[in-house]
Each structure stands twice: as C-alpha cells, then as structure tokens.
OpenMM code with the backbone's topology and positions (N, CA, C; nanometers):
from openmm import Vec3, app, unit

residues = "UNK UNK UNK UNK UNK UNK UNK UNK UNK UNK UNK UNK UNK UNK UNK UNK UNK UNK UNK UNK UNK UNK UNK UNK UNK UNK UNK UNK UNK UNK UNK UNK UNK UNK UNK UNK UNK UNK UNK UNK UNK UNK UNK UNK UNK UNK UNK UNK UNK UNK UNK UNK UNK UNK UNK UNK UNK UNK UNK UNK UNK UNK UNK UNK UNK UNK UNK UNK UNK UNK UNK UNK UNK UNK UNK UNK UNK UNK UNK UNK UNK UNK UNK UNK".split()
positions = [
    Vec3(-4.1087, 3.4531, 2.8318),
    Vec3(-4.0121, 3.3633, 2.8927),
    Vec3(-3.8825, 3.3692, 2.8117),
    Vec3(-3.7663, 3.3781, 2.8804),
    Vec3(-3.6466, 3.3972, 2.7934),
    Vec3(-3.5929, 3.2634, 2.7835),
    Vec3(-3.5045, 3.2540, 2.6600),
    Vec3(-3.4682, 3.1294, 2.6457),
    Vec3(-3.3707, 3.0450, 2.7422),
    Vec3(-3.3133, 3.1442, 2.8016),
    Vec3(-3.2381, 3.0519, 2.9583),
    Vec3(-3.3631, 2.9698, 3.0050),
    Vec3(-3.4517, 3.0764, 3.0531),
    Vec3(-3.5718, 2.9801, 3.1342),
    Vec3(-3.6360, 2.8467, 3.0675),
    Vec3(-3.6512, 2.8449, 2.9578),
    Vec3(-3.6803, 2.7258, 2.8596),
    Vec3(-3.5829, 2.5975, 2.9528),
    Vec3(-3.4512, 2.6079, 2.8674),
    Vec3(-3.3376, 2.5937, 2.9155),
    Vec3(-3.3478, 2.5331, 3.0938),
    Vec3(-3.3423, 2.6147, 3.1645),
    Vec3(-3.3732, 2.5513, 3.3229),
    Vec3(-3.5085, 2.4674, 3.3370),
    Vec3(-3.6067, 2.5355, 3.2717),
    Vec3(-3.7767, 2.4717, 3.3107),
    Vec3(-3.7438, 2.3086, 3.2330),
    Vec3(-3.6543, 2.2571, 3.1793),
    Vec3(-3.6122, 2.1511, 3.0248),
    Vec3(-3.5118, 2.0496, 3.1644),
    Vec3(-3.3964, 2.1364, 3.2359),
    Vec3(-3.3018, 2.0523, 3.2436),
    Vec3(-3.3324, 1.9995, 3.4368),
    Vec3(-3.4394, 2.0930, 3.4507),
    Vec3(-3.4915, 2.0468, 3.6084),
    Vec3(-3.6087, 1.9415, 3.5632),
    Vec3(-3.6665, 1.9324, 3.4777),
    Vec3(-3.7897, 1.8004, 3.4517),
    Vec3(-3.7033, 1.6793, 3.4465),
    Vec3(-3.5670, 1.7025, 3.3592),
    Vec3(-3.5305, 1.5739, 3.3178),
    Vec3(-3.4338, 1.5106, 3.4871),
    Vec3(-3.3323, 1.6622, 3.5482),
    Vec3(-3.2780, 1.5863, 3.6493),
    Vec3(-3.3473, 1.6352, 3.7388),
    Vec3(-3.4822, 1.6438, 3.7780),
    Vec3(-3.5377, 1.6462, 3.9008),
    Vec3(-3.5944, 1.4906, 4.0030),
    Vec3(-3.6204, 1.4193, 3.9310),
    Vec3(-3.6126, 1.2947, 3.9927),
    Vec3(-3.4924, 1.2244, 4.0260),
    Vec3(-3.3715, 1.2654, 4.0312),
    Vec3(-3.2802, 1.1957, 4.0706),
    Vec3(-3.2261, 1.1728, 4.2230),
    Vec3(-3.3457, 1.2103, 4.3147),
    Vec3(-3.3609, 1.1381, 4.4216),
    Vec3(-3.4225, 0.9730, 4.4340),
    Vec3(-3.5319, 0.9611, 4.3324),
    Vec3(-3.6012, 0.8607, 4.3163),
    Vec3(-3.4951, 0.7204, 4.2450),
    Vec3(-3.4132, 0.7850, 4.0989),
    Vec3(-3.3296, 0.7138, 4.0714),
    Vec3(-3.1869, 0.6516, 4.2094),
    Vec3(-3.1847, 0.7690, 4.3176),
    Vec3(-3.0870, 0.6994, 4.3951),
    Vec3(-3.1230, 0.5965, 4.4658),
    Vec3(-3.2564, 0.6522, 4.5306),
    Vec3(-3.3350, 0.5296, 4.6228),
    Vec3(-3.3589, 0.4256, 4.5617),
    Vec3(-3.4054, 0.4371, 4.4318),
    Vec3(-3.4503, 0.2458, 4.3877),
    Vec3(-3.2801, 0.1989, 4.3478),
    Vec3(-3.2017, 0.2647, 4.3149),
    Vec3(-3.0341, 0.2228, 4.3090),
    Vec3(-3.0054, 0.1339, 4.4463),
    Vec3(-3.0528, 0.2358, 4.5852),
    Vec3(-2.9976, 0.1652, 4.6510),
    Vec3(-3.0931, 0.0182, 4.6982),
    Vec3(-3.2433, 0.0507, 4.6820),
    Vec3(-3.3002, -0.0351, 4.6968),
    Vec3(-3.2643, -0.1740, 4.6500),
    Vec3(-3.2533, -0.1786, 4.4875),
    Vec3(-3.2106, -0.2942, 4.4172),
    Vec3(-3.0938, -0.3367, 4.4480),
    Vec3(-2.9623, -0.2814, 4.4906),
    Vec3(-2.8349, -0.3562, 4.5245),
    Vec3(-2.8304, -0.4207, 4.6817),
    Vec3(-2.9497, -0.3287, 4.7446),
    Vec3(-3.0089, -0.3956, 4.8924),
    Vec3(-3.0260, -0.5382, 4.8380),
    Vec3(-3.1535, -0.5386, 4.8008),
    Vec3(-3.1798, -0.6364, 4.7970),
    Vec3(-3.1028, -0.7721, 4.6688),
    Vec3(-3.0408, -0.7036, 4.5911),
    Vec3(-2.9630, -0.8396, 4.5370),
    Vec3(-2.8607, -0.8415, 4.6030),
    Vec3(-2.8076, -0.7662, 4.7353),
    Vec3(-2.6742, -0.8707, 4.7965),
    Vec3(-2.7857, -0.9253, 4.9168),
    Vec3(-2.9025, -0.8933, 4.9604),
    Vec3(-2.9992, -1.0183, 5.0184),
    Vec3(-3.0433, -1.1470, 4.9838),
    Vec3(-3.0064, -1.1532, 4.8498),
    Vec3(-3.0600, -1.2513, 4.7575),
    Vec3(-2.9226, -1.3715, 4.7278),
    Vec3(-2.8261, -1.2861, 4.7084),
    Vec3(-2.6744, -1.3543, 4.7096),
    Vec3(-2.6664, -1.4409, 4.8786),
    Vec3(-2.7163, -1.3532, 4.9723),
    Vec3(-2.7073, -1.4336, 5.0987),
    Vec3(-2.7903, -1.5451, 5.1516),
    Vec3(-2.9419, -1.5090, 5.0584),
    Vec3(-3.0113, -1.6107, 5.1090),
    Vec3(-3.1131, -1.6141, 4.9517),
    Vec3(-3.0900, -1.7244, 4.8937),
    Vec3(-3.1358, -1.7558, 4.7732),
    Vec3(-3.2575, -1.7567, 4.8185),
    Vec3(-3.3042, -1.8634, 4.8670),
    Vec3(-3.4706, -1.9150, 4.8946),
    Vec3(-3.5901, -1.7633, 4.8488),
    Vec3(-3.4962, -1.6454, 4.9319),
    Vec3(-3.5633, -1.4753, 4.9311),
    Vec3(-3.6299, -1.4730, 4.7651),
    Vec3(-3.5804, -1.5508, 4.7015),
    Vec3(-3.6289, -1.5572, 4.5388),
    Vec3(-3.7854, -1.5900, 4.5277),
    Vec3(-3.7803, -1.7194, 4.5780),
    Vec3(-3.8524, -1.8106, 4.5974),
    Vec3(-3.9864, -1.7216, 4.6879),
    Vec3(-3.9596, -1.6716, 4.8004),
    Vec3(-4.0395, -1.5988, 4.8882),
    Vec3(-4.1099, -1.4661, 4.8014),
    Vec3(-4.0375, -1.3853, 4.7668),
    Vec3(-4.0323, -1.2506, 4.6673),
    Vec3(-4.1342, -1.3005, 4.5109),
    Vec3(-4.0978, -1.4343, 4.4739),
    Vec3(-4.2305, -1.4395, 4.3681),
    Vec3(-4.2885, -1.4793, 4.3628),
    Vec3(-4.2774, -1.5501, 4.5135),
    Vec3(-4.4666, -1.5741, 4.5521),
    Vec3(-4.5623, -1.4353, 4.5778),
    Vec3(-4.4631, -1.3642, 4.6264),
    Vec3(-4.5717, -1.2620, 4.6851),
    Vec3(-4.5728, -1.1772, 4.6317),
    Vec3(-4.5077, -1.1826, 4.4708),
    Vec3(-4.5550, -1.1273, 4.3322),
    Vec3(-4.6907, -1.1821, 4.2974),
    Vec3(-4.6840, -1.2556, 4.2765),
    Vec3(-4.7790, -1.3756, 4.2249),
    Vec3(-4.9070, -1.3646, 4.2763),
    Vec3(-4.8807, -1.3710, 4.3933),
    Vec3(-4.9921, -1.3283, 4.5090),
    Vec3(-5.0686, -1.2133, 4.5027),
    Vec3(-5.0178, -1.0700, 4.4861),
    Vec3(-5.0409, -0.9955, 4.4782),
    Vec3(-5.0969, -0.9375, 4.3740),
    Vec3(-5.0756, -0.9838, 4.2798),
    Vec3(-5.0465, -0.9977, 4.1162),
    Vec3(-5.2298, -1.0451, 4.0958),
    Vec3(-5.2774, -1.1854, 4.1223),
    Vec3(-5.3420, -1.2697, 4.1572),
    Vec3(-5.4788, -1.1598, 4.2239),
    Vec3(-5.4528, -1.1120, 4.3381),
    Vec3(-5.5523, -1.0786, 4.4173),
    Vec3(-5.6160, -0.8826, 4.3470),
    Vec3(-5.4540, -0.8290, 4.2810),
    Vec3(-5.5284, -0.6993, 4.2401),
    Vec3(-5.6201, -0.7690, 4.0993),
    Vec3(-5.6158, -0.9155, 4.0360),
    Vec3(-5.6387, -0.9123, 3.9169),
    Vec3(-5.8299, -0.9443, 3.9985),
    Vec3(-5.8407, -1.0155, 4.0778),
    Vec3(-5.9834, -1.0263, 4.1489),
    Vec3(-6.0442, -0.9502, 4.1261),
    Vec3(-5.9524, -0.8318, 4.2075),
    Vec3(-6.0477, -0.7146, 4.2390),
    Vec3(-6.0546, -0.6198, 4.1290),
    Vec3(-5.9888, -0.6340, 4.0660),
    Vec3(-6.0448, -0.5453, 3.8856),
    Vec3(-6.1387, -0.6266, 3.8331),
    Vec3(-6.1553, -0.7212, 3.8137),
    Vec3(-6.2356, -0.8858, 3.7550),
    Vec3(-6.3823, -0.8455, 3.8437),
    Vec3(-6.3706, -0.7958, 4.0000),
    Vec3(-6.4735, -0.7794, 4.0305),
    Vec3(-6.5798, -0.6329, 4.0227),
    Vec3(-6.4864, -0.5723, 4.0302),
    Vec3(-6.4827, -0.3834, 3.9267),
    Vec3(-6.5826, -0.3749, 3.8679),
    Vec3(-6.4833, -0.4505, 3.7496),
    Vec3(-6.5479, -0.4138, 3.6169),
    Vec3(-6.7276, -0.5109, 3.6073),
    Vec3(-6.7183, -0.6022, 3.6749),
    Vec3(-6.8445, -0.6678, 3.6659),
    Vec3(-6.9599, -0.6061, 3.7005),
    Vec3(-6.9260, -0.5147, 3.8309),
    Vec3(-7.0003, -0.4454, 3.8778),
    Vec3(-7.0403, -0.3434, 3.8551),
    Vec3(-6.9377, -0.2643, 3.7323),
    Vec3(-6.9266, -0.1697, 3.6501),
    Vec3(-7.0450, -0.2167, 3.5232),
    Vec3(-7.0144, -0.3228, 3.4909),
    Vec3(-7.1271, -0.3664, 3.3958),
    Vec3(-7.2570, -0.3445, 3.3924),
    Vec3(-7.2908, -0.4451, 3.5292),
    Vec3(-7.3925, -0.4319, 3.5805),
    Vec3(-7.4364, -0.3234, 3.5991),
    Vec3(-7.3737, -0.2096, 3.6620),
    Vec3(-7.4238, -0.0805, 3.7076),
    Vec3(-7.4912, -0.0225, 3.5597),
    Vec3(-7.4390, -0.0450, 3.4727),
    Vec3(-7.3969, 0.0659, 3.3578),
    Vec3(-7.5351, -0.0260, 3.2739),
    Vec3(-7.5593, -0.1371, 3.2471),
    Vec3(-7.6779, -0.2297, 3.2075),
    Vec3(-7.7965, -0.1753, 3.2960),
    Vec3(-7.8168, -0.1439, 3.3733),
    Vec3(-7.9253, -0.1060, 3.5078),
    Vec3(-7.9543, -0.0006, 3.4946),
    Vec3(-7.8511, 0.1248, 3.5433),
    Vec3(-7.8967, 0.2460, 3.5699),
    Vec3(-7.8398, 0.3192, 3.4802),
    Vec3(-7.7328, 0.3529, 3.3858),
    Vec3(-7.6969, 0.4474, 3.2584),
    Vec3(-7.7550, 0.4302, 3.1169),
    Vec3(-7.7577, 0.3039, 3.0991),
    Vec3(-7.7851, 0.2495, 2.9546),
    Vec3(-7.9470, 0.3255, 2.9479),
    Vec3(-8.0132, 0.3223, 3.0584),
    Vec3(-8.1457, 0.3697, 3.0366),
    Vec3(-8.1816, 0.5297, 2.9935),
    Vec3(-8.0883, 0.5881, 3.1070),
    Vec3(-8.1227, 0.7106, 3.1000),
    Vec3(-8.0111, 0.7931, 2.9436),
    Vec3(-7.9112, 0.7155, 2.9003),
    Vec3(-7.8600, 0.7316, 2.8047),
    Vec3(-7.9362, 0.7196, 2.6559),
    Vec3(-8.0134, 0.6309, 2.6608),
    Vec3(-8.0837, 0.5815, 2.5385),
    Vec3(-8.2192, 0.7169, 2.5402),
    Vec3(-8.2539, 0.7433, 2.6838),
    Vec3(-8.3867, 0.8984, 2.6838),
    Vec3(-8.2832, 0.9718, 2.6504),
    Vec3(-8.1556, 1.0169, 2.6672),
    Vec3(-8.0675, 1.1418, 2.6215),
    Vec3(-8.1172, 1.1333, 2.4291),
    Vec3(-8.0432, 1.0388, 2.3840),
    Vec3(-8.0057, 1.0319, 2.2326),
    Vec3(-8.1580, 0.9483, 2.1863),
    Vec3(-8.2907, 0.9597, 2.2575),
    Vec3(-8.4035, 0.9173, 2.1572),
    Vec3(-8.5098, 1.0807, 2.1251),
] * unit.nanometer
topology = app.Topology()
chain = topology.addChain("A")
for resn in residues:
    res = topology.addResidue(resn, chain)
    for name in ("N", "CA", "C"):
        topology.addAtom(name, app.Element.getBySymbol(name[0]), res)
C-alpha cells in the first residue's frame, strides 16, 4: 500500500460520515425552532424520553433474569461436567 493510500483510506474514515453530521444538523435546528414555537413540545419530548427510557430498562431487567435463570438451570451444570 503506498503512502497516498494510507493518506485517502485515513481522510475518507474521518470525512465519510458527513452525511450523518448534516442530517442530525438539520434535525436538531428542526426541532429547536419547534420548540421556540411551541414550548409545551419540551414537556411532551421528555416524557417520551422517560417513557422509553423506563420500558427498554424492563425489558433488560427482564433479560437478564431470565438469563440467570437459564444459566443456574441448564449451563452451570453442564459447565461444572466440562472443568470436573
């Protein structure tokens, strides 16, 4: 690999996402002149942070329990015949 290519393979990683940087640019000034127009949108927006926030924490809470369980039941056994 010649050192140009270094060079290009280096300066396309760093500005190759700068589609992503435009869209959340325009996303965020969307929505804070939505927010300038209608405050309450605050109020709405962190509930359904909160909410959301709230319901993925359930369903990891319920995951991992079941992960427990699984792993107490059916691995722990056949793990302990591996290493006896």
């Amino acid at each position: 690999m010649k050192k140009a290519e270094i060079f290009d393979f280096l300066a396309e990683g760093l500005s190759g996402g700068w589609r992503q940087f435009l869209t959340q640019g325009i996303v965020f000034v969307g929505v804070g002149i939505l927010i300038l127009l209608m405050p309450e949108l605050v109020a709405v927006m962190a509930a359904s942070f909160f909410m959301l926030a709230g319901l993925s924490l359930l369903v990891l809470a319920w995951r991992a329990r079941k992960f427990h369980k699984d792993y107490y039941e059916r691995f722990r056994v056949e793990i302990e015949d591996i290493f006896d």
